[in-house]
Each structure stands twice: as structure tokens, then as C-alpha cells.
C-alpha positions in Angstrom: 4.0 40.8 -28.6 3.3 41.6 -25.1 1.3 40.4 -22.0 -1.3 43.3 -21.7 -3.3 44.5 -18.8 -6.3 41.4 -19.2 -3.6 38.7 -19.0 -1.2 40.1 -16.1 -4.5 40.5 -14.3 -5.5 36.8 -15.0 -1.8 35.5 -14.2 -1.4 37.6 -11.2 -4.8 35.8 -9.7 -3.5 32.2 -10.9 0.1 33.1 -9.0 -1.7 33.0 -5.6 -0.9 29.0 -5.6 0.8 28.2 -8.0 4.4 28.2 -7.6 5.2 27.5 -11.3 3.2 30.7 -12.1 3.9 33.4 -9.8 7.5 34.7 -10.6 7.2 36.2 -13.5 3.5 36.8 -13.2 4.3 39.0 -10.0 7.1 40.5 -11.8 5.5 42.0 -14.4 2.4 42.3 -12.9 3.4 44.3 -10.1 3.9 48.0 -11.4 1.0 47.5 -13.4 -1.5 46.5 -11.0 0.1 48.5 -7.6 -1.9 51.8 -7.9 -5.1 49.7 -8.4 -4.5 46.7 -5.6 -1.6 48.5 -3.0 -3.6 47.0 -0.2 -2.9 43.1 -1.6 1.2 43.8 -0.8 0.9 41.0 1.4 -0.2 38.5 -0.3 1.6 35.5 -0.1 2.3 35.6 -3.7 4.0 39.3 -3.7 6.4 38.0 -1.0 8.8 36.2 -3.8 8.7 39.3 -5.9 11.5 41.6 -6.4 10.9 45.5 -5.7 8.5 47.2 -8.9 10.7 49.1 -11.3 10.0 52.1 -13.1 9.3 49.9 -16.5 5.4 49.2 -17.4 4.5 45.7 -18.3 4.7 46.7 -22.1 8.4 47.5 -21.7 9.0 43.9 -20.8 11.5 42.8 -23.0 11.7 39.2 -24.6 15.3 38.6 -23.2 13.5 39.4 -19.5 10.6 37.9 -19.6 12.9 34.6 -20.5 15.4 35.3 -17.9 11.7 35.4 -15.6 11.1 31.9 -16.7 14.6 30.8 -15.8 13.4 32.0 -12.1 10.1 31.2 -12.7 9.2 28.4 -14.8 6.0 30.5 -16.0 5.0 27.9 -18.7 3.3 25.8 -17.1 0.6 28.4 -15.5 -2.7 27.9 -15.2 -3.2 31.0 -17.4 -0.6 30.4 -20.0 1.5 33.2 -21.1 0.8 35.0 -24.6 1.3 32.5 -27.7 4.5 34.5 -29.1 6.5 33.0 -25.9 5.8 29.4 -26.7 7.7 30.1 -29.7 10.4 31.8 -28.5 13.2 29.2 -28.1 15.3 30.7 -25.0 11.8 31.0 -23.2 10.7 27.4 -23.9 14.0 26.1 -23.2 14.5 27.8 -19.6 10.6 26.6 -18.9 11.6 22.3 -19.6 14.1 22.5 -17.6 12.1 24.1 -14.7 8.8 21.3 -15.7 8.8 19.0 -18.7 5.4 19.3 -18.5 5.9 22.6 -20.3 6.6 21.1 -23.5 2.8 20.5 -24.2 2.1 23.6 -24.7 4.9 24.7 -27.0 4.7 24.7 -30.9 5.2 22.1 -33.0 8.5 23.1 -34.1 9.9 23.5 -30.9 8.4 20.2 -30.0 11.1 18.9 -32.7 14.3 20.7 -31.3 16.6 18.1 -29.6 17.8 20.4 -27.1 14.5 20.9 -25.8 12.7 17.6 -25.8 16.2 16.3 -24.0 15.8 19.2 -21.5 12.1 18.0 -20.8 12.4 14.7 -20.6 15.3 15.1 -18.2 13.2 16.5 -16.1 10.1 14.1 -17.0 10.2 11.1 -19.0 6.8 11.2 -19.8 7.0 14.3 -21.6 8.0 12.4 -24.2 4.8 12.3 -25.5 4.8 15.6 -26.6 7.9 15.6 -28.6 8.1 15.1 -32.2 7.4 11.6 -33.5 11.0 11.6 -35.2 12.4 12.1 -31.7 10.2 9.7 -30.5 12.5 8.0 -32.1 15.7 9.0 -31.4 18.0 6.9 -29.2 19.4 9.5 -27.1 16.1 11.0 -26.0 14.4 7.8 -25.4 17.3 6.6 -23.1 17.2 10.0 -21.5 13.5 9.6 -21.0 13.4 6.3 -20.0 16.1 7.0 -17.7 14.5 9.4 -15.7 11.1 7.3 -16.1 10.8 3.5 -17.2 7.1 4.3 -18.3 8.0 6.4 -20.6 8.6 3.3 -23.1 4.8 3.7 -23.8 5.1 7.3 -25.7 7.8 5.6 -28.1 7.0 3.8 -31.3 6.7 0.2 -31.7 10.5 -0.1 -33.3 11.8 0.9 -29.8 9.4 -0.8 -27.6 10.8 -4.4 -29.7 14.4 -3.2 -29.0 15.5 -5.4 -26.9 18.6 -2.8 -25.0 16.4 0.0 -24.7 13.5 -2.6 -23.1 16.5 -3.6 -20.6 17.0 -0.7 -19.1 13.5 0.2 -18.4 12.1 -3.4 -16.7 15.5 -2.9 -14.9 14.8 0.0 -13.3 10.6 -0.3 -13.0 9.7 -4.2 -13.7 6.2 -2.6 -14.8 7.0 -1.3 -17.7 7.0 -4.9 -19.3 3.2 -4.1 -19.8 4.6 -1.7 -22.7 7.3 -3.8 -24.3 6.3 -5.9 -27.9 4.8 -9.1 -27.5 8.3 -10.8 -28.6 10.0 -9.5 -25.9 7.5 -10.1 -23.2 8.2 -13.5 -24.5 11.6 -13.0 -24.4 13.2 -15.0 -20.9 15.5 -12.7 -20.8 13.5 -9.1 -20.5 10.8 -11.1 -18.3 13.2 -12.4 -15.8 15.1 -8.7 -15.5 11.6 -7.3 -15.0 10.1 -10.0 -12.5 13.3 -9.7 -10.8 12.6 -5.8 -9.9 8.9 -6.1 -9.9 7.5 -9.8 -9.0 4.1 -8.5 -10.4 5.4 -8.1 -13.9 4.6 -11.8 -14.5 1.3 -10.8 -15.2 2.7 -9.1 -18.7 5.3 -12.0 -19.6 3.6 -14.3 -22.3 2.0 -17.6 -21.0 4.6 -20.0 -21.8 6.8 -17.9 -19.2 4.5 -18.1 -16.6 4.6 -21.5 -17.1 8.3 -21.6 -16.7 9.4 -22.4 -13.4 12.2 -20.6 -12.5 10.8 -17.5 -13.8 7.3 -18.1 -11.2 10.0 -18.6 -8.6 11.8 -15.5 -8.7 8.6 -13.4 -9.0 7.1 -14.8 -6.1 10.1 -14.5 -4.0 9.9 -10.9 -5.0 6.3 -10.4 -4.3 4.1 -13.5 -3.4 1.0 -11.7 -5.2 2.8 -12.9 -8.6 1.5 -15.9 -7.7 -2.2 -14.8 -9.2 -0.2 -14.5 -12.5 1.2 -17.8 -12.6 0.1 -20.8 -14.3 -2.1 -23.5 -12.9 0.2 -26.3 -12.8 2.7 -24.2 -10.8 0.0 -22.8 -8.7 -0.3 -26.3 -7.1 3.7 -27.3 -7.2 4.4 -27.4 -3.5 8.0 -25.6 -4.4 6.7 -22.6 -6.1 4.3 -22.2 -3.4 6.4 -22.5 -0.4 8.6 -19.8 -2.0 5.6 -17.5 -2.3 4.4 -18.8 2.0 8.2 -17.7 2.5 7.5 -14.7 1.5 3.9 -13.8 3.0 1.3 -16.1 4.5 -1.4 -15.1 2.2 0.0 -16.8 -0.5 -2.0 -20.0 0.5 -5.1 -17.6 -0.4 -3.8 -18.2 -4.2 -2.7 -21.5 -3.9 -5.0 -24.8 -5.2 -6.8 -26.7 -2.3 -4.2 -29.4 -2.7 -1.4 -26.9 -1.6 -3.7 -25.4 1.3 -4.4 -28.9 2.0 -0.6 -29.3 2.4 0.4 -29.4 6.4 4.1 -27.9 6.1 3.1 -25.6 4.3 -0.2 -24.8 6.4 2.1 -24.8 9.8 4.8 -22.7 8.1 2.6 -20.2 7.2 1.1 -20.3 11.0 4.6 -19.7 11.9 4.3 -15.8 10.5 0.4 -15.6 11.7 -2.7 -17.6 13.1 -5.0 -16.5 10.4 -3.0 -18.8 7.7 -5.0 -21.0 9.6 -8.2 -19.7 8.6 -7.0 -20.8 5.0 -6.2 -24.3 5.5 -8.0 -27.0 3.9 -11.3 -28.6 5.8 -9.3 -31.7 6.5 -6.5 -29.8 8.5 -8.9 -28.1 10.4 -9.7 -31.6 11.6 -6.0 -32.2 12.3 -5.2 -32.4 15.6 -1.8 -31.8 15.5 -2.7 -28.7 13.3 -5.4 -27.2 15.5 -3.5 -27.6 18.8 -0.4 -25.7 16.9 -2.6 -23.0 15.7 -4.7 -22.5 19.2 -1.6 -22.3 20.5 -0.5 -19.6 18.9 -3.9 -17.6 19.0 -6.8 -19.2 21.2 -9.4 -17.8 18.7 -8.8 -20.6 16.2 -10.6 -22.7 17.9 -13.5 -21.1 15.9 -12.6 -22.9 12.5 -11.7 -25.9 14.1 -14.1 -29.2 13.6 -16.6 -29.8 16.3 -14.9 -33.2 17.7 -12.0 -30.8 18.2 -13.9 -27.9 20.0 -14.5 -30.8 22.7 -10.8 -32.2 22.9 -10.5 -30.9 26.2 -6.6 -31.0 26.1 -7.3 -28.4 22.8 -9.5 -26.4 24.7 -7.5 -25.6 27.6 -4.8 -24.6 25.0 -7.0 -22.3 23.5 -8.4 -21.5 26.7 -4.7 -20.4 28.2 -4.4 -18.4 25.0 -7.3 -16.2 24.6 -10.7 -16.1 27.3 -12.6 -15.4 24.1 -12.5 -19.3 22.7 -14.6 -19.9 25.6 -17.5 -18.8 22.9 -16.4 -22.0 20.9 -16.3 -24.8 23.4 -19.0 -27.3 23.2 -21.8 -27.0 25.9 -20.3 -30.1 27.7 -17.1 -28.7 28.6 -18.6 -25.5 29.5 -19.8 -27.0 32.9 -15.9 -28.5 33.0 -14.6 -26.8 36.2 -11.0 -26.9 35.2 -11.9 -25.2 31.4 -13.9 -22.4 32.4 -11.5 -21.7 36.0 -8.7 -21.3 33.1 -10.7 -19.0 30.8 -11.5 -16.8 33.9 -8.1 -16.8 35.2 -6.9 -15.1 31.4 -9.9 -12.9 32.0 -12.3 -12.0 34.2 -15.4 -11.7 31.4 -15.4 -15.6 30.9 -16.9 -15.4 34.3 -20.3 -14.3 32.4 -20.3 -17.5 30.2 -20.2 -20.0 33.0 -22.8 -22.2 34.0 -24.1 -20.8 37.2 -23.7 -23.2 39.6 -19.7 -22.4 38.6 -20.3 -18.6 38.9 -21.5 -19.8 42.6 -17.8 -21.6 43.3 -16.1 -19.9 45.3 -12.4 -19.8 43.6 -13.9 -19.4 40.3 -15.6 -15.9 41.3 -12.6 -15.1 43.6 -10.4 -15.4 40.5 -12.5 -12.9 38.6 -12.7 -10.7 41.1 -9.2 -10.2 41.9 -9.3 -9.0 38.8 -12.1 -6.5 38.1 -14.9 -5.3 40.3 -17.0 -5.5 37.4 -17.0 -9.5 38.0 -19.7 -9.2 40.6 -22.0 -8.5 38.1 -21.6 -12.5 36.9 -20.8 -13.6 40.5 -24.1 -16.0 41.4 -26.5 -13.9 44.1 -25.6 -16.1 47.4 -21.7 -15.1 47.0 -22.4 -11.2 46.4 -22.2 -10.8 50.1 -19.7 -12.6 51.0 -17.1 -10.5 52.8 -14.0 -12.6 51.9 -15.0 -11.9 48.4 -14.7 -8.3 48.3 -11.5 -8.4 50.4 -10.0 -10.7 47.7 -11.5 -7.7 44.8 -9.3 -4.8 47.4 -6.3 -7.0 46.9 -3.3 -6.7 44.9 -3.7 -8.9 41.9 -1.3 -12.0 42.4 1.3 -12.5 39.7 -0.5 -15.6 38.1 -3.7 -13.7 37.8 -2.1 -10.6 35.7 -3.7 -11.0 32.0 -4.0 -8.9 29.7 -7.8 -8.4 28.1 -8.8 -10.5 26.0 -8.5 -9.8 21.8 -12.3 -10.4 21.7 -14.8 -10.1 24.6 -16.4 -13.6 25.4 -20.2 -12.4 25.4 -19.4 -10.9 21.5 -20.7 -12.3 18.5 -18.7 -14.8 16.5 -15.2 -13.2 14.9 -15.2 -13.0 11.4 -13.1 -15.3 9.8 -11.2 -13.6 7.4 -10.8 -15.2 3.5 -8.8 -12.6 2.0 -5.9 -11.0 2.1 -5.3 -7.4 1.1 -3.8 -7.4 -2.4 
């Protein structure tokens, strides 16, 4: 009726990290063990025990050992206690409400008493699934355990998981939990829209003729754009539903048709939040002028994705230029001997200097421009202006205010940059 020696031991060792475990382990343990183990007083586990008493472990009474658990909530341990204390009620009942997750391990009948399943599932909805079937049932303890947990709807039967109130509560609080409602209420507008609401990826659990329903799409992806994966295909390309989603995040054109990516508001609203939208535009926009120039604009290293009659517009090239040194990597060979193109790449950063033609690394404001900037220039300056004096008094100089860049996001002489297709998820 009583832990003996063997399972104190076991208990004891199990209490070193276990905070669920080492109260009343150590507790009873402790006058036991002390002649044997004296030198292990400081381990961290004895440091939450009370002082030993006179009593040996087989004195323990029940009424004790369940006051222990009210401390200690022992049954959950690694090493559970002795069966005779999953049956004892005050024991069991102090335990749930220390870790629901106790309630596995009790008996059957205690896995029917109300007070005890309500206990656990207060402190864990999904403990439900240990309780009884009948109170699987019971309206009380499901709201109580959906209440504390929305997927707790799974561990109930399929009367509750069709009720339409109890279903409510739970997509209201965890739009998720759609996924465990009955088919009739994921078809129900009602339930959908309460769980989409909370949780814009729920659409992917509403039947199909909700994700077909507009206003439904709508408010998912203005809760999460990602819903948009879930919606239908006609509302995948509607330019409304869409710009909601680009509202929300500029990936969204990542799910949206080629017609909607195709779409220039939509491709320059997305550009608004970042330059990578651009990445995902249609092949026809990336022969948009008016497109390209916003978007190198806003980062010079769009000029990678752009057509090739647009990597020569020289006005789109100084923009990209002015932007970031790196597009120098994308020009067409014919501007890269343009004076003007590759004196504005070096003047945002020095390293373009190595990407000139080198009868410009040999002109003389071109080199001085990159080496006002780094020493390191010199290294691209052409042989015959090495030497030259002024040169080196320009590289001891202050940097004048026009000249102060910062590096560039990507060195000229790298490889290409990836162009990115996706978008985290």
C-alpha cells in the first residue's frame, strides 16, 4: 500500500529534473535514503525538501502522501507512484489540478468522475482525451476544455463537433480548429467566417463552395494573405481579392494567376512594400518601362530581371546605377564604356572601378572618385595613373560630401544575385 525502498530510490533519481516529480519524491525519500547518500544533500533536488522527520517511508500515510501531491503534483513523474495512488481520489484530484496531463494515468473510474476530468481539463483541454466517453460528452466539460484549448474539439464525439454553439466558441478563439468541426458546419458561412476571421488560414478546412465565396476569401486574406493558397481559382485571379491579399503582404502575387501578376497596380503596389515583388511580375512588365524605372528606383539590383532593351536604356541605367554600384554587372557591354554610367556607379562605390573598361580606369576623375574613397581602388586604377602624386593626395583626403556611400548590397565583381521565386510560407 506503500512506496517501498526500490521505488523511492527510482523516484528520488527521476526528481533530479523533473519538477513535477521531486516534492514528494524527496519527501519521502529523504529519511530513507540519508544514511546511505548524506553526501548528495546538495543536490539541486534536496533544496525544495523540507527537513527529514523521524517517520520511515512506510509510515507515510495516504492523507500525506496526497497533501505531497498538493505541493508536488507527483503524478505525472517519470517513475509513476505505486498503482494504489492512482486510485485514490484526493490524490488524483490534487495531481489534475497541478497537470491535466495526470489524468492518463489514473483508473478508469476516476477517469469518469466530473470533478476530476473538470479539474484536468482546466488546466489542459486536451486531457480530454482521457476522460470517460460519457464525459466526452458532457457540455460542461467540453466547454471547460475547449475553453482553456479550442483543439480540444478533436477528443469529443461527433454529436459535439456538429453542434454548432460549442463549434463557435472554439474557431472563435483558435480559427484552426475548423479542421475538427463536421463537414456541415465547415460548410456552414457562419462557423467559417468566425474561424477565417481569427485565423485567415482556416479557409483551407471550409468546404469548397466557401472558398468560392467571396466575401469569405476576402476576410481570410486580409487576415493572413497565405489563405489565398486555399482559395478558389476564379477568385485567385479577381484583381479585388488579390489586392486585399498584396495589402496585406507582397508575396501574395507569388499565389496569384499570371493575369493578376501581369496586373501593373497591383505589381507597383506591391513594390511599394519591397523591390523583390518585382521579381514576381509578369515577363511583360519586366519590359515595362514605366515599371522597371519604378522598381530600379527603389533597389538598383532589379535591373537584373529587367529585358535586355531595358538594361541599355541609359536613363534606366543611371537610375539603377545611383541606386546600387552592383547593377553595373547588368548593363549591356555598350554602356559599360559610357563615361557618365560607369563615373556614377563608381561614385556609389568605389568597387565598380574594377568593371570599367580600362581606358576609363585610366581617366583621371573616374580613378580619383574611387580613390577618395578606398585605397583599395588603386588596385583597378590603370598602371600609368598609379604614380601619380595628385592621386594619392586625393586618397589622404577627407571624403567630400557627395562621395559618402554606403557599400554596395552586392559587390560588382560577384556572381549574378539569385532571384528569389518564393516566399517563406
Amino acid at each position: 500500500a506503500f512506496l517501498n525502498d526500490k521505488d523511492l530510490t527510482s523516484a528520488f533519481k527521476a526528481s533530479d529534473h523533473s519538477d513535477t516529480a521531486h516534492g514528494l519524491a524527496c519527501q519521502a525519500a529523504q529519511p530513507a535514503l540519508e544514511p546511505r547518500q548524506s553526501h548528495e544533500r546538495q543536490r539541486p533536488a534536496l533544496d525544495h525538501c523540507e527537513e527529514p522527520k523521524v517517520q520511515t517511508p512506510g509510515s507515510l500515510s495516504m492523507p500525506k502522501l496526497a497533501e505531497g501531491c498538493r505541493r508536488h503534483p507527483v503524478m505525472v513523474a517519470p517513475t509513476p507512484p505505486a498503482p494504489r495512488l492512482w486510485a485514490d481520489r484526493a490524490t488524483v484530484l490534487a495531481a489534475v489540478k497541478h497537470s491535466g496531463e495526470a489524468l492518463q494515468h489514473t483508473t478508469p473510474e476516476l477517469k469518469a468522475d466530473r470533478d476530476i476530468v473538470l479539474a484536468a481539463v482546466g488546466h489542459d483541454g486536451t486531457t480530454l482525451a482521457y476522460a470517460a466517453e460519457a464525459l466526452q460528452n458532457d457540455p460542461e466539460v467540453v466547454a471547460a476544455a475547449v475553453r482553456q484549448c479550442p483543439q480540444a474539439l478533436k477528443s469529443t464525439s461527433a454529436s459535439v463537433r456538429a453542434d454548432a454553439g460549442c463549434v463557435l466558441q472554439a474557431v472563435s478563439q483558435d480559427g484552426m480548429a475548423l479542421q475538427h468541426a463536421s463537414p456541415e458546419l465547415q460548410a456552414n458561412r457562419e462557423v467559417v467566417m468566425a474561424a477565417v476571421r481569427r485565423t485567415g488560414l482556416a479557409l483551407r478546412f471550409a468546404a469548397p463552395a466557401l472558398q468560392a465565396d467571396r466575401e469569405v476569401v476576402v476576410a481570410a486574406v486580409q487576415q493572413d494573405w497565405r489563405a489565398l493558397s486555399s482559395a478558389s481559382r476564379d477568385l485567385v485571379d479577381s484583381r479585388e481579392v488579390v489586392e486585399e491579399a498584396v495589402k496585406r503582404h507582397w508575396g501574395a502575387l507569388q499565389l496569384a494567376t499570371p493575369t493578376m501578376r501581369g496586373d501593373r497596380g497591383l505589381v507597383l503596389q506591391a513594390m511599394e512594400q519591397d523591390w523583390r515583388s518585382f521579381m514576381l511580375a509578369s515577363k511583360e512588365l519586366k519590359a515595362d518601362r514605366e515599371v522597371v524605372l519604378a522598381a530600379v528606383r527603389r533597389h538598383g539590383l532589379s535591373l537584373q530581371v529587367a529585358s535586355k532593351p531595358l538594361q541599355a536604356d541609359r536613363e534606366i541605367v543611371l537610375a539603377a546605377l545611383a541606386q546600387d554600384a552592383g547593377a553595373l554587372n547588368y548593363v549591356t557591354p555598350s554602356l559599360r564604356n559610357d563615361r557618365e554610367v560607369v563615373l556614377t556607379a563608381v561614385r556609389r562605390h568605389w568597387s565598380a572601378l574594377q568593371k570599367a573598361p580600362l581606358a576609363l580606369r585610366a581617366d583621371f576623375e573616374v580613378a580619383e572618385a574611387a580613390v577618395r574613397q578606398s585605397v583599395y581602388a588603386f588596385e583597378h586604377v590603370a598602371e600609368e595613373l598609379r604614380s601619380d602624386p595628385r592621386l594619392w593626395l586625393q586618397a589622404e583626403a577627407e571624403p567630400k560630401a557627395e562621395t559618402e556611400v554606403e557599400a554596395p548590397s552586392s559587390s560588382v565583381s560577384s556572381r549574378e544575385v539569385p532571384v528569389q521565386r518564393t516566399v517563406p510560407m
